[in-house]
MIFI-708733 format. One line per field, with one value per residue (C-alpha): x, y, z; residue number from 1. Coordinates in nm, 3 decimals. Last residue first. Example, Ala and Ser with C-alpha at 12.3 -4.5 7.8 and 13.67 -1.06 7.14 Angstrom:
X = 1.367, 1.230
Y = -0.106, -0.450
Z = 0.714, 0.780
k = 2, 1
***
This chain:
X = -1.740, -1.411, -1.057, -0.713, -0.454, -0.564, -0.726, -0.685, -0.695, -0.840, -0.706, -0.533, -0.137, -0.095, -0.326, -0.233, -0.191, -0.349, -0.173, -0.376, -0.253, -0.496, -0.290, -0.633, -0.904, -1.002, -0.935, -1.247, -1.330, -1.531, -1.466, -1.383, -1.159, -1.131, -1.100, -1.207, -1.092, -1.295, -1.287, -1.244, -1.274, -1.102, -1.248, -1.017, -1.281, -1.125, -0.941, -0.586, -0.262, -0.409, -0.143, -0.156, 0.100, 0.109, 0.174, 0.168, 0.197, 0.181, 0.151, -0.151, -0.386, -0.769, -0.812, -0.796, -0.939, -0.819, -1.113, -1.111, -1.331, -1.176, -1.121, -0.720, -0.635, -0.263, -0.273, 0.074, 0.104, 0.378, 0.562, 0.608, 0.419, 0.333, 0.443, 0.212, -0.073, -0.331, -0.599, -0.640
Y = 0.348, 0.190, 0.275, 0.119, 0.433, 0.809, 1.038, 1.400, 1.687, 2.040, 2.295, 2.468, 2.526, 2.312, 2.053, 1.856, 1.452, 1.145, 0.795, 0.474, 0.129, -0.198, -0.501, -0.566, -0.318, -0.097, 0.210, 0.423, 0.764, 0.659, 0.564, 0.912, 1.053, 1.431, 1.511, 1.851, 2.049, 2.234, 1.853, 1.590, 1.250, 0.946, 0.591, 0.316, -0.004, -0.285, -0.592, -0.468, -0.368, -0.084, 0.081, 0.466, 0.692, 1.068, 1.391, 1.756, 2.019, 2.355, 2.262, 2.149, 2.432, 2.268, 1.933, 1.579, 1.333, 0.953, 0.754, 0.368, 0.077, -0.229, -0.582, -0.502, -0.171, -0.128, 0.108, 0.124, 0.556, 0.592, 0.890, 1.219, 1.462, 1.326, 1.564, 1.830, 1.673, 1.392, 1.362, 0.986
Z = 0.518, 0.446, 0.405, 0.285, 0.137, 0.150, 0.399, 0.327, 0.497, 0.444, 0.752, 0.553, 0.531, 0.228, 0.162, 0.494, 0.472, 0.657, 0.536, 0.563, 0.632, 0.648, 0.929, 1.035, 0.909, 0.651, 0.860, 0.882, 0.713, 0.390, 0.049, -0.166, 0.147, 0.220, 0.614, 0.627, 0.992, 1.313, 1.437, 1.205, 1.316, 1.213, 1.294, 1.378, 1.402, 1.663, 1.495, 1.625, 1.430, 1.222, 1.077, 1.044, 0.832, 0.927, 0.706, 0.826, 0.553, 0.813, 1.164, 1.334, 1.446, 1.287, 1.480, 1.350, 1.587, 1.547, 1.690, 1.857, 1.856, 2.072, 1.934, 1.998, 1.986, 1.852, 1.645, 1.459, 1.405, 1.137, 1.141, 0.943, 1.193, 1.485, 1.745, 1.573, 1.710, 1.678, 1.943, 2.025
k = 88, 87, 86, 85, 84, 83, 82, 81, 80, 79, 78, 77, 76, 75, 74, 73, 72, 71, 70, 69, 68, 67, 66, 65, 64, 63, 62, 61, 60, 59, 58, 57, 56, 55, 54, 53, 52, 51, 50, 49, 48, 47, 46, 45, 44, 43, 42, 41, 40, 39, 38, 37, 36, 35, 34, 33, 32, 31, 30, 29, 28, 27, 26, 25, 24, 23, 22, 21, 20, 19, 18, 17, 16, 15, 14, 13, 12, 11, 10, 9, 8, 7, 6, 5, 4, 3, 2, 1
***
């Protein structure tokens, strides 16, 4: 899944069973975008970044099963960063 603007200020509940999935994060998205994640399924959620920074001092994958994250914007930049239940 390719996040966009759309998303801003809601919770994404990923529903993916035993299946791996990726969250891409791509440079344009508006200005101080925030998004929630729960992961509802047992699969690995992996984010991406593409042309962006994804700042996170554990690692870039949802924790797992019922884990929440939150992605937020520094600003108008394209530096994010991934906060709440991660892993490497």
């Amino acid at each position: 899944y390719t996040l966009t603007n759309a998303d801003n200020n809601y919770e994404i509940i990923v529903d993916n069973g035993a299946t791996a999935v990726s969250i891409t994060v791509p440079n344009g998205l508006i200005s101080k975008i925030g998004i929630g994640f729960t992961q509802k399924g047992t699969g690995d959620i992996t984010f991406i970044a593409s042309g962006t920074v994804i700042n996170n001092p554990i690692g870039l994958q949802i924790k797992g099963q019922y884990y929440q994250t939150y992605l937020s914007q520094e600003l108008s930049t394209n530096v994010f960063y991934l906060g709440g239940n991660t892993k490497t």
